[in-house]
N, C-alpha and C positions, 0 to 999 in steps of 0.2 A: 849576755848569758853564754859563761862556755859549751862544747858541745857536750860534757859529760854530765853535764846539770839539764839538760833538755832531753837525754837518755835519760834519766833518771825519773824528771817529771813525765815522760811519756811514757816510760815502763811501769808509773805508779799509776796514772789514768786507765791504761789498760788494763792493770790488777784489779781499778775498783769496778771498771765497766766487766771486768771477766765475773765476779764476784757478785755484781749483781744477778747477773745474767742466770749465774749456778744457783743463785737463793728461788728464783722462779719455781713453780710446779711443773713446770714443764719439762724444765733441765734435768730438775732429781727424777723426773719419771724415763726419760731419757738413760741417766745412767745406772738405771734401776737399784739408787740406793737405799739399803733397809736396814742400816746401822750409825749409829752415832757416831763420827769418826773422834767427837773429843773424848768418849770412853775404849776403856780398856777392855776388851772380851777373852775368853777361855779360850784360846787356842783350838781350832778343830781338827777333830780326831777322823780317820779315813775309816770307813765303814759304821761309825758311830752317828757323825754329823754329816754324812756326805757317802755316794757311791763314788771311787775313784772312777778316774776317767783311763779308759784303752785307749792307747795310740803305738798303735803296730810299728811295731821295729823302730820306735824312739825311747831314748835315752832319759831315765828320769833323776833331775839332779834333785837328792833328796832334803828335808830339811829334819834338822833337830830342833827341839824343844827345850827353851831356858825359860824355865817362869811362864810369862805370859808374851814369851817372844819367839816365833819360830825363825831359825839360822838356816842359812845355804852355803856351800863356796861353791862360787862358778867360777870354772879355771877355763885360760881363754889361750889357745895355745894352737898349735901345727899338730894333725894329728893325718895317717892314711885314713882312707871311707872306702870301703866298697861297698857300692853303688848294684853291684851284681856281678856274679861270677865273672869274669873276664874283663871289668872295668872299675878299675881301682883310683882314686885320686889324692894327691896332697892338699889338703883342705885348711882352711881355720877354723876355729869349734869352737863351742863351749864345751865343757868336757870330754873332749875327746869327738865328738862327734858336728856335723856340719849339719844345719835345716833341719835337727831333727832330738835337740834335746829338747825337753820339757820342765818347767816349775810347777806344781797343783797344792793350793791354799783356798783355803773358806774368807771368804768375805769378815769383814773383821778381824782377819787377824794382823797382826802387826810383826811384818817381816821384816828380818835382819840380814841382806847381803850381801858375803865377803866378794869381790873381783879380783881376781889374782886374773898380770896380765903376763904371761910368759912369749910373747910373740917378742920382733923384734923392732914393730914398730908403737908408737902409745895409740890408745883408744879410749872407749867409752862405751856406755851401758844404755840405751834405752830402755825403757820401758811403756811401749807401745801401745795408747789406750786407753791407757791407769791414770786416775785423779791422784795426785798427789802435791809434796811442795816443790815448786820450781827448780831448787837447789838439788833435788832428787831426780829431777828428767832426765838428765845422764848426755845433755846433747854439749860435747867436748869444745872446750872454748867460748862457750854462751853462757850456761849452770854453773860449771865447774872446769876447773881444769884437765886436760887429758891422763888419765891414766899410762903414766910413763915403762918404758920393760921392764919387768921386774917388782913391779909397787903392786899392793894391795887394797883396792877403796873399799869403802863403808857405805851401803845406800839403806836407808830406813824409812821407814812409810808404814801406816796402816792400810790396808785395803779395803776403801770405802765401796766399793760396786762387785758386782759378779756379772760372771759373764765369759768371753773366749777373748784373750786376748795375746800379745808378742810379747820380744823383747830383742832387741840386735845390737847390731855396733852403731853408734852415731858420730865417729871420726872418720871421715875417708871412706866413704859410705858404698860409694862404689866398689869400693877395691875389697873391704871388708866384707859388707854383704854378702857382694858380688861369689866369696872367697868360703864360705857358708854360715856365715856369722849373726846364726838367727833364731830363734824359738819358740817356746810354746809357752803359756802362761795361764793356766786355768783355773779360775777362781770361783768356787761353789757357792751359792745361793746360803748365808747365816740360817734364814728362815726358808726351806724347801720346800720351793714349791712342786706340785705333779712329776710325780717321780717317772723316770723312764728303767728302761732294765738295761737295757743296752746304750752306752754313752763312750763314744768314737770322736777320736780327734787326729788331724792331719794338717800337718805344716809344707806347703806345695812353696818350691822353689823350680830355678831355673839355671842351668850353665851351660858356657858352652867348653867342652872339653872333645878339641880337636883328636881324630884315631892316632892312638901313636905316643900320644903328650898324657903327663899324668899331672899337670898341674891346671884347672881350669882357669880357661882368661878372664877376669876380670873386667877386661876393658870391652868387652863384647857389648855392645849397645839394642843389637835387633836380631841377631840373627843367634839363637840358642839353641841347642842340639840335644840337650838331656836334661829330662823333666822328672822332678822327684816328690814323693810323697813323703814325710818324715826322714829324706835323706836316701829312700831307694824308690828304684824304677821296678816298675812290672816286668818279670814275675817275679822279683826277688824279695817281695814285700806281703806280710802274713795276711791270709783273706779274714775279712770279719763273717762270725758264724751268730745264729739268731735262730729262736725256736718260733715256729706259727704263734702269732699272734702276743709275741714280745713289742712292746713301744722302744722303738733305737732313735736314738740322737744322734744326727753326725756333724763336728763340727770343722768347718774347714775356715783354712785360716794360710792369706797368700801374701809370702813375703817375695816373691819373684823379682828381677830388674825390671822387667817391661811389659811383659804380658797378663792381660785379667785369663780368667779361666773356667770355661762353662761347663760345671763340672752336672753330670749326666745319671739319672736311674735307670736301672731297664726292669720291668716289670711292675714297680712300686708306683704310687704319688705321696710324695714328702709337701709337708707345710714350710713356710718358709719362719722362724720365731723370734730369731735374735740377727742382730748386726753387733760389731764394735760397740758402736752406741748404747745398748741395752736391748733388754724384749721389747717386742714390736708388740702394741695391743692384741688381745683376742679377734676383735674386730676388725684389726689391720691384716692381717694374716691373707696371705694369697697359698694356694696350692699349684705347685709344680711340676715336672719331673726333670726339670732341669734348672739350674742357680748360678747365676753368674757371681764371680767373685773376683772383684778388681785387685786389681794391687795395691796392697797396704792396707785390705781391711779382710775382716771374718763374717764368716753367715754361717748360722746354725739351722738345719733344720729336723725333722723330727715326723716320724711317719709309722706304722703299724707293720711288722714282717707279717704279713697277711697268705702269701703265696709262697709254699714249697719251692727251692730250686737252686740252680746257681746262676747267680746276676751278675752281668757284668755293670762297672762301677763308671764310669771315665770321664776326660774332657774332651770336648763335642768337635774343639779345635785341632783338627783331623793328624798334623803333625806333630802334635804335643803327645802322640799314643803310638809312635815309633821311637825310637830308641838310635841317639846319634846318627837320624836322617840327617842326609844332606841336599844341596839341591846344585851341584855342581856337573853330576852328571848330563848328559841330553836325552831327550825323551825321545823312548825308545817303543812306548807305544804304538802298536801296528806293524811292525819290525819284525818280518820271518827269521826271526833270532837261531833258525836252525842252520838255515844256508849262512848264515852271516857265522855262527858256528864253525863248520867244514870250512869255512876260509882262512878264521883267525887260526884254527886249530895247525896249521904251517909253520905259521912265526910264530904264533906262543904255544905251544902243550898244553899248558895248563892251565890257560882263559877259560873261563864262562860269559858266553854271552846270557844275558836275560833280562828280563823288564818289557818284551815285547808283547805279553798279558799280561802286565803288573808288578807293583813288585813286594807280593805277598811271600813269593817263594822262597824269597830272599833270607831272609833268617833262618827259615827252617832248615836251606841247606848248610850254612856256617854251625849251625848247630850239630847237625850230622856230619858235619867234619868234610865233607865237600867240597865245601868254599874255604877257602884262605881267608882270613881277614886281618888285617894289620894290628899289631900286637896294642893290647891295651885296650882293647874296642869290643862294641858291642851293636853295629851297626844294623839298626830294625830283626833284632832278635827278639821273639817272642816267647811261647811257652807249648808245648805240647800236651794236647789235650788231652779228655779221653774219648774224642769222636775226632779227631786231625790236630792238627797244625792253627794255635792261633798269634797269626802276626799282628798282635799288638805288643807294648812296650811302653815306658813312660807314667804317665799320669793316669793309672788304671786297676782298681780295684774289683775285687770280687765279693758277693754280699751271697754267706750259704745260709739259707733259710730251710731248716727240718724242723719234723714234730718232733724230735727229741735229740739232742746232742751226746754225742759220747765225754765220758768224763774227762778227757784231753779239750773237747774243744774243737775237735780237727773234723768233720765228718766226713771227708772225703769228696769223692767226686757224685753227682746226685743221678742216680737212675731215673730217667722219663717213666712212670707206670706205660702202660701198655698202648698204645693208641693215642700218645699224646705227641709223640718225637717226628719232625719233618722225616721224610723218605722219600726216597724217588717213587714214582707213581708208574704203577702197572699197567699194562698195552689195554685190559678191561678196565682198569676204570678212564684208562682217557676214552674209549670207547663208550664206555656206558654214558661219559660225560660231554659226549660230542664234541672233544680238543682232539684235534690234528695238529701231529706234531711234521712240519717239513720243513725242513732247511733251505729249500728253494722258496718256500712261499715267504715274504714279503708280512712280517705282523699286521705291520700296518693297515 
């Protein structure tokens, strides 16, 4: 028996054990399908059949309507990103943009899309998640042949499940990904169920784009420097805003090289509802306030803006919420960085020492014009508040929760009422509280 007859029988055993496997109740509850995939359905309408879904500062590639066929063209090409003021990069995209365009289609519909590849080397099209026919999975040299520069493929498929799902480059995975060659895929529930008001989606990538260089490396394996939510880092990315006692959905969704990401509430507790897979039973449901999310899959979850305020959003993974850290320098923690100062200040002018209490300060002074920092770079700049300086960066969102929103959306920065806002404490109340405060005394 040659080898290509033993590929063939072994590829067709696998289709009927895959086959079976998907006829189970288990499987279809799994991929929480609620439509016949050998019928035709009415295409769904966005506000009609479905709330669309927000995904702050992503790109949505849109679709047309032929009949009972909704069209896309995703152009796959070199496009600039900026990432945030002062850190701009040459990227790969889908239209135009890196880790941060989006597709949103209803369950049942049957999609038609064009690939146009204008890069200069050939690729392919995953589609991350999706039930579909093998010849459609898009993975280059396996399904189909690579999409060569210049060519236009055709991929067509119904979409039998809902849910949060991808879609990326599947040739040269590293280099592509790597390069930002990734997206967002949202597909609405045919039959809707428990509607939310607020529904939030975010595609978390990873690169490393050395200060200086504006093309990020590819070939980076562990050590990554800039963490992106739909393609920007904190602050350059729109906060989500939500009125007391809105139900918000957030779904996150991690195409990164290497890192999962423990993405964090403050304030709230969120359920946890959907994975890739499908919804997770009622029954199964855990409550959080934090969601780990590996690489190469999505979690949804879903929670009450119950509390007025502004929340911060982030991942838990202390370095993923600075902005082009590095770890090259030496730890300068404990370091009278003032004498060490008046020394350097001789030979160099115009050195700063710092890092000998941390290195919060750091951003805030490159922001203020201060610090120097080498062109292209944004190294641990954060955002200025409106009570100080906060040095995060990265993988980090803001959630504004008011009883009423203004008609933009935007509500600004949130006032504490009276008696609710930390302060330094007064000589009578640590007195009336029997706290002594001495610097010589010993906490312990």
């Amino acid at each position: 028996m040659d080898v290509n007859r033993r590929l063939l029988m072994a590829g067709a055993g696998l289709a009927a054990g895959a086959a079976a496997v998907a006829a189970t109740p288990e499987a279809r509850a799994a991929q929480a399908t609620t439509v016949d995939p050998s019928r035709r359905y009415p295409p769904g309408r966005p506000g009609a059949d479905y709330r669309p879904v927000t995904v702050p500062n992503g790109v949505q590639i849109p679709f047309a309507t032929r009949g009972d066929v909704k069209i896309a063209h995703i152009v796959i090409g070199e496009a600039t990103q900026r990432f945030a003021p002062g850190l701009d990069a040459q990227i790969w995209g889908f239209n135009g943009v890196g880790a941060g365009a989006y597709l949103e289609a209803v369950e049942g519909d049957r999609v038609r899309l064009y690939v146009t590849n204008r890069l200069k080397a050939p690729t392919s099209v995953h589609w991350h998640g999706l039930i579909l026919p093998s010849g459609m999975d898009g993975v280059g040299g396996l399904t189909q042949r690579n999409i060569e520069p210049g060519e236009t493929f055709v991929y067509e498929f119904p979409l039998v499940q809902h849910g949060t799902f991808m879609f990326h480059a599947h040739h040269d995975e590293m280099a592509q990904m790597g390069l930002g060659m990734t997206g967002l895929f949202i597909v609405h529930p045919r039959r809707p169920r428990a509607s939310v008001d607020r529904d939030f989606a975010f595609l978390i990538h990873e690169w490393k784009i050395r200060p200086g260089a504006r093309r990020p490396d590819p070939n980076e394996m562990t050590d990554f420097n800039v963490f992106t939510l739909n393609g920007r880092v904190f602050p350059a990315i729109d906060p989500m805003a939500a009125r007391v006692g809105e139900r918000v959905r957030i779904r996150f969704a991690n195409l990164s090289q290497q890192n999962h990401h423990s993405m964090h509430i403050h304030g709230h507790v969120w359920t946890v509802t959907e994975t890739d897979g499908g919804v997770i039973p009622e029954t199964a449901r855990w409550p959080e306030t934090t969601v780990l999310v590996p690489v190469g899959t999505t979690r949804t979850v879903e929670f009450v803006a119950a509390y007025p305020g502004d929340w911060a959003l982030h991942c838990h993974m202390l370095h993923h919420v600075m902005n082009q850290m590095g770890h090259g320098a030496g730890n300068m923690i404990g370091v009278d960085d003032r004498a060490l100062q008046a020394r350097v200040a001789d030979l160099i002018p115009d050195a700063m020492v710092m890092g000998g209490a941390g290195m919060g300060d750091h951003g805030a002074h490159i922001e203020a014009g201060h610090m120097a920092a080498p062109e292209n770079s944004i190294p641990m700049v954060g955002l200025r508040g409106p009570r100080g300086y906060i040095p995060m960066g990265g993988l980090v969102q803001l959630l504004q929760v008011r009883a009423a929103l203004p008609a933009d959306g935007k509500p600004g920065w949130y006032d504490n009422p009276p008696g609710t806002e930390a302060r330094p404490a007064t000589p009578a109340e640590l007195a009336r509280d029997g706290v002594v405060v001495d610097p010589r005394r010993d906490p312990r």
